[in-house]
C-alpha positions, 0 to 999 in steps of 0.5 A, a space after each residue: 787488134 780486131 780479128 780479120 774476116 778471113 786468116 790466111 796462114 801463119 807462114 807459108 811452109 817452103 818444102 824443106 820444112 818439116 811435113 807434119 800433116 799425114 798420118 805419119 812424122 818424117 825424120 824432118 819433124 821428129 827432129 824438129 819435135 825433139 828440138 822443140 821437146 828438149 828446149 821446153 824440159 831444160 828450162 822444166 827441169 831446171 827449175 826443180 833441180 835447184 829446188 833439191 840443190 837449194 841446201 847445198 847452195 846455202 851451205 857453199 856459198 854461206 846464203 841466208 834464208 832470206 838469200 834463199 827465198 829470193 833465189 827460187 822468187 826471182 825465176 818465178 817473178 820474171 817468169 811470170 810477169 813477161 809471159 803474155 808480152 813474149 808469147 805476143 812478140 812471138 806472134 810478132 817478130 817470130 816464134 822460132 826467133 824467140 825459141 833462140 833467143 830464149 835458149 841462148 839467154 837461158 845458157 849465158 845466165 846457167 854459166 854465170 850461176 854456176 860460176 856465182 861466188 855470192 847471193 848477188 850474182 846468183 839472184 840476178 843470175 836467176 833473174 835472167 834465166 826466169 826471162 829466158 824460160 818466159 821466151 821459150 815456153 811460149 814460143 814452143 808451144 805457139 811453135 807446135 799449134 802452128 806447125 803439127 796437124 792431124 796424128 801429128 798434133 796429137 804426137 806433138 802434145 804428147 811430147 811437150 806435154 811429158 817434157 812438161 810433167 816428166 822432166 820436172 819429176 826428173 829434176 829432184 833425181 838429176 839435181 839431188 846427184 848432182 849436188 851430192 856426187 859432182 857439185 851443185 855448179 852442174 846444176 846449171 852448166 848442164 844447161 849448156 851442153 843440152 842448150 847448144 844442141 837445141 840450139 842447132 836443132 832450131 837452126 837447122 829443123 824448126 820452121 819459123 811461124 809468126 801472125 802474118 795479118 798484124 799490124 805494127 804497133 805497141 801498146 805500152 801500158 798492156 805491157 807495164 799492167 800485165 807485168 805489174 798485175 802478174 809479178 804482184 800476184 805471184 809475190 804475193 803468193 810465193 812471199 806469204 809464207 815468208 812475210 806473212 799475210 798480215 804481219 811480219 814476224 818481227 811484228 811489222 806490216 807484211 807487203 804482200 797484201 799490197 802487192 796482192 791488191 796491187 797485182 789484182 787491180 792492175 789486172 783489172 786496168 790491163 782489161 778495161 785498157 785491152 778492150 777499149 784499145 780492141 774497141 778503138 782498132 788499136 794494136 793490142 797485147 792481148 785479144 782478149 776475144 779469146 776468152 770466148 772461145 768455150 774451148 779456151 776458156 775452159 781449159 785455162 780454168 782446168 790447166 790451173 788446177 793440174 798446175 796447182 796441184 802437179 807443182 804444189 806436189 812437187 815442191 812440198 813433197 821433198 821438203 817432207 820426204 827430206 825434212 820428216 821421213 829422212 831420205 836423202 837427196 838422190 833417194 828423194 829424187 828416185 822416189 820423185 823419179 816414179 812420177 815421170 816414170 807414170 808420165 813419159 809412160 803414158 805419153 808414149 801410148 796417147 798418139 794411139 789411145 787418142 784414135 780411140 777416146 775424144 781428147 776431153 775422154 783423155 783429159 777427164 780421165 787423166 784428172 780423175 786419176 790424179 784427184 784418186 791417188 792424190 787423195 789415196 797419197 793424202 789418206 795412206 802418208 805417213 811416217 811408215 809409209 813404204 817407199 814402194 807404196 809411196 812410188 807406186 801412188 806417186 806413178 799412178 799420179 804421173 800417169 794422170 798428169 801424162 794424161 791431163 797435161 798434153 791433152 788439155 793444152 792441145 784440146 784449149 788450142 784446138 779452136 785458136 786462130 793460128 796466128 794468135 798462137 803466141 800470145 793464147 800460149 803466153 796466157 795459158 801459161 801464165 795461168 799455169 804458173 799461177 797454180 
């Protein structure tokens, strides 16, 4: 798709919707925020609760380790693999549609997961929740970058970006309960009640946004190459440690160097295919023009490395805290919890620290604090570590994240045509998920 001269709106906005250009949000948009901020935490949060469930599920349902590897692979394969197509259909077909979509998917796959007798049904349970979650990140961000100017923006950001970093910090507390207080089945039907109130809160407050200049078209293989190219990628990375890089442990060849190579080389197809397309004028799945925005481009490479380091810590640090310094699985989550703590913290305090420092202050000074403390966390952890000391090392990180995280994805924004919001959220959230 060639970018026209002169962009004219996403989407008029009629006067019911919300007002989000002044200095100040009314009821409208705050409910509209909200709406947007829930829907992003569930699918978060989600994803970390059953990572602390994940022993007790093994034991009910009888799972093997092989079982269990699959179980947290294929939410991550799907979701993965269907980023950059969603977040493009959302430019499409309409953001606040997809927003929908993705949650009503979302919750029919939590009610069949928790009702799963066996590996099967919750594998491919998992599968279509990881599809669910693809349609609704995106198209909330997308949602955010076309509807919130202004102060309102920079409340906006704040409130994805702490759904972000603090709800997967709240996911180890809520599901370590869960699993050992109720039953691990409420790790995914909690998803229901919290899905129909968003649910509402999309029908009735969120203003519906799509690219009014594009034209109708497919491009089929950017589809199947960027499903390919990602999805082989991320096996690769997630099933090294169980197949090895080389060698299985029984001694025959490990797939992942093949879906490795594999993954990278239908990347680079899905390149040569997009810009031979854009050079022809045909409709394309991604512009990737975008990539020369300065803007852009630097905070997809700077959104790797918070994602990289904020969900390497999160999913590491309780196997430790469980498996070495012998906590349970709510204590675990109460340590995890100071984490979120730092974040929702100081995501309440960045609308007004953001009328004092430029957004690029915000985010060196966010990534700065999270390379200390993890550094500090990295040289002080061990077995006699205090749980005071951890939780303290742990808030401050959470802190630097609350910091990074909005700003950055605001700041990587600010210079994307509107109505290419979809498919930029799609791509930064692709790369995200790659950390």
């Amino acid at each position: 798709m060639t970018r026209p001269a002169a962009a004219p709106p996403a989407v008029p906005t009629p006067p019911s919707e919300p007002s989000s250009g002044g200095a100040t949000l009314d009821r409208r948009a705050w409910a509209a925020l909200l709406t947007i901020g829930f829907g992003v935490a569930l699918v978060i949060m989600d994803a970390t609760i059953v990572n602390v469930a994940l022993p007790v599920v093994m034991a009910d349902l009888h799972l093997t380790a092989a079982d269990a590897q699959w179980l947290n692979a294929s939410y991550a394969l799907v979701f993965a693999a269907v980023l950059i197509t969603v977040g493009r259909l959302g430019d499409l077909h309409g953001r606040r549609r997809l927003f929908a979509a993705g949650i009503v998917l979302f919750m029919a796959a939590s009610l069949v997961a928790g009702l799963s007798g066996g590996a099967p049904q919750l594998i491919v349970a998992r599968l279509v929740q990881g599809l669910g979650a693809a349609m609704v990140v995106p198209s909330t961000l997308s949602t955010l970058n076309a509807t919130f100017t202004g102060r309102a923006r920079a409340i906006g950001f704040a409130v994805w970006g702490s759904a972000i970093g603090g709800m997967a910090a709240i996911g180890p507390l809520l599901g370590g309960w869960l699993a050992t207080a109720v039953s691990w089945r409420w790790a995914f039907w909690l998803n229901i009640p919290v899905g129909l109130l968003v649910v509402v809160g999309i029908v009735r407050v969120v203003p519906e946004t799509r690219d009014a200049t594009a034209a109708p078209g497919r491009d089929v293989w950017g589809v199947l190459l960027s499903a390919v190219g990602m999805g082989g990628i991320v096996f690769a990375l997630i099933e090294s440690s169980w197949f090895g890089w080389t060698r299985q442990p029984s001694g025959a060849p490990s797939p992942v160097p093949f879906a490795l190579v594999g993954g990278v080389l239908a990347v680079v197809a899905f390149v040569v295919v997009e810009q031979r397309r854009s050079a022809a004028g045909r409709h394309v799945l991604v512009d990737l023009a975008l990539l020369r925005v300065r803007t852009f481009r630097a905070g997809i490479v700077a959104a790797l490395i918070v994602a990289f380091g904020e969900f390497g810590l999160l999913f590491t640090l309780p196997l430790l805290l469980q498996g070495t310094l012998r906590y349970t699985a709510l204590g675990t989550g109460g340590v995890i919890l100071w984490l979120a703590m730092g974040t929702f913290l100081v995501s309440a305090a960045l609308p007004r620290l953001s009328g004092r420092m430029s957004q690029r202050a915000i985010v060196q000074t966010g990534l700065a604090l999270e390379a200390v403390t993890v550094g500090g966390l990295a040289i002080r952890l061990s077995t006699s570590i205090s749980t005071l000391e951890l939780s303290l090392w742990l808030f401050g990180y959470g802190v630097g994240v609350g910091m990074a995280t909005a700003q950055l994805t605001s700041l990587l924004l600010s210079d994307v045509p509107v109505q290419e919001s979809g498919q930029a959220s799609g791509l930064q959230s692709t790369v995200r998920q790659l950390g």
